[in-house]
C-alpha positions as CSV (number, residue, x, y, z in Angstrom):
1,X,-2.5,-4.3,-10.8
2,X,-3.4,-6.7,-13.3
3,X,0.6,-6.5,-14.9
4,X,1.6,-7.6,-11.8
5,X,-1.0,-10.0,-9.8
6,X,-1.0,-7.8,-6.9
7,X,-3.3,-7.4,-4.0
8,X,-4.1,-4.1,-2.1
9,X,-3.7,-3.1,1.2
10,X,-5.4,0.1,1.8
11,X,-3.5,2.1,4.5
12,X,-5.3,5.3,4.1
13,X,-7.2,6.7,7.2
14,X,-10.3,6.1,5.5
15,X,-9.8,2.2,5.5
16,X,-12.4,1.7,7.9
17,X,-15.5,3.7,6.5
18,X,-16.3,0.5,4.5
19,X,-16.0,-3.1,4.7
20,X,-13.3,-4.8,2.2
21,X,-16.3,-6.0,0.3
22,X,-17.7,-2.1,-0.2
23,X,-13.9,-1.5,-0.9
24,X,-13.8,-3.9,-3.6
25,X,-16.9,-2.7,-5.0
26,X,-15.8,0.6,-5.2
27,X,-12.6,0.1,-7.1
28,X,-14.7,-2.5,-9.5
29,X,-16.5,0.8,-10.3
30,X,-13.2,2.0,-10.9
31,X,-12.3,-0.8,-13.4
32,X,-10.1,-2.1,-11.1
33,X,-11.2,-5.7,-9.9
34,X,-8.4,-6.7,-6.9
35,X,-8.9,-8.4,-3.8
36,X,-8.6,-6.3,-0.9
37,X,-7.1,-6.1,2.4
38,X,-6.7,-3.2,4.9
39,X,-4.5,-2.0,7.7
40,X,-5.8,-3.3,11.8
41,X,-8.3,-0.6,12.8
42,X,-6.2,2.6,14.4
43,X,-7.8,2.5,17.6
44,X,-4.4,3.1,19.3
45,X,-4.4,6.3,17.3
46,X,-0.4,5.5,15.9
47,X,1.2,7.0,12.6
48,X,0.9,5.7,9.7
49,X,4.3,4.9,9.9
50,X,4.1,2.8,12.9
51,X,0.5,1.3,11.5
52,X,3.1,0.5,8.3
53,X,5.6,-1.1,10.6
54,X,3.1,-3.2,12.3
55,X,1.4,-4.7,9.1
56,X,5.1,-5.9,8.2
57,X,5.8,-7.4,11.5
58,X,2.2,-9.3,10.8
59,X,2.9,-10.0,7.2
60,X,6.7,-10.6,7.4
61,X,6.1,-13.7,4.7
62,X,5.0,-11.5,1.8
63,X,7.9,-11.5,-0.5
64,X,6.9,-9.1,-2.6
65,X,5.3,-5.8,-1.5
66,X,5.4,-2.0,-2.1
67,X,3.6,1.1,-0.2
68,X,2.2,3.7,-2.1
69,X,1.0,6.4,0.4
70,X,0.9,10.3,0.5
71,X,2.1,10.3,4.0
72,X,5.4,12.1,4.0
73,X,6.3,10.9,7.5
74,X,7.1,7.4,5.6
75,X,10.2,8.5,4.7
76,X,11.3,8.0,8.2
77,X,10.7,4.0,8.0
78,X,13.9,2.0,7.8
79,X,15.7,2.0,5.0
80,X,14.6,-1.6,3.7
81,X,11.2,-0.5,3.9
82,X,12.0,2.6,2.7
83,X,12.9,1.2,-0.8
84,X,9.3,0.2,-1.3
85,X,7.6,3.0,-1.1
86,X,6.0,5.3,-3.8
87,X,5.4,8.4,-2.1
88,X,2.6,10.4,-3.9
89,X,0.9,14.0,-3.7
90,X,-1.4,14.3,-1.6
91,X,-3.6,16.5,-3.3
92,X,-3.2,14.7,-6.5
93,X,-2.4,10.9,-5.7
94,X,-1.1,8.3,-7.6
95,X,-0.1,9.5,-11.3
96,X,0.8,7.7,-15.2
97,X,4.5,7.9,-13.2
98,X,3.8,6.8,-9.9
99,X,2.3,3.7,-11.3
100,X,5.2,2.8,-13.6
101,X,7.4,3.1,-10.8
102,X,4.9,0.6,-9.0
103,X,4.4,-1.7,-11.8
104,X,8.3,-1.8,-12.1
105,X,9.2,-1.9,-8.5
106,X,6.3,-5.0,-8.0
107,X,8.2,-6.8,-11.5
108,X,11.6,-6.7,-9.9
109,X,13.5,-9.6,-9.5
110,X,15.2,-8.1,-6.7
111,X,12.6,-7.0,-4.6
112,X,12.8,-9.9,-1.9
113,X,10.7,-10.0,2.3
114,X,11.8,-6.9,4.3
C-alpha cells in the first residue's frame, strides 16, 4: 500500500464488526497505516459479487482500483471488472505473490475507470 498510495476497501463479511476507525487501528497494529473505507452494510443479504458491483456503480469515478477477495463467486463479475481482481485462498489470504500482482496491477499505466 505504501508503493502505490492506495486506499482500502474492506469487502469482507466481517466489515461491519468495527467502525473504519477500529479498522484502521487494527491494521496500524499491523504496520499498515491506510485510510479505510468499507462496503454499504449487507442488510439486503446480496453476494459479494453483487455487493462488488454496487460499490462500482457508487464509485464509478475511481480510476484506479483492484479487488482482492477470497470469494470464488468473483469470477463471475464482468469481464472489465474481472481484470482487477486478485483472487486469494481462503484459508491462507493474501501471499508475497498476491501482493506483487496487486502492487503491479495498482502501478499500471493501463488500468483505467471500469
Amino acid at each position: 500500500l505504501n508503493e502505490t498510495n492506495a486506499s482500502v476497501v474492506l469487502t469482507t463479511s466481517h466489515k461491519s464488526k468495527f467502525s473504519t476507525t477500529e479498522w484502521e487501528r487494527i491494521f496500524k497494529a499491523g504496520g499498515i497505516n491506510v485510510k479505510i473505507q468499507k462496503l454499504d452494510d449487507n442488510s439486503n443479504n446480496l453476494d459479494r459479487k453483487a455487493e462488488i458491483l454496487n460499490w462500482i456503480d457508487k464509485n464509478w469515478h475511481y480510476e484506479k482500483f483492484i479487488i482482492i477477495d477470497d470469494d470464488k463467486n468473483l469470477n463471475a463479475l464482468p469481464a472489465v471488472i474481472k481484470e482487477r481482481l486478485v483472487l486469494t485462498k481462503s484459508l491462507i489470504g493474501i501471499n508475497e505473490e498476491d501482493a506483487t500482482t496487486a502492487i503491479n496491477m495498482l502501478k499500471s499505466h493501463s488500468l483505467v475507470a471500469a
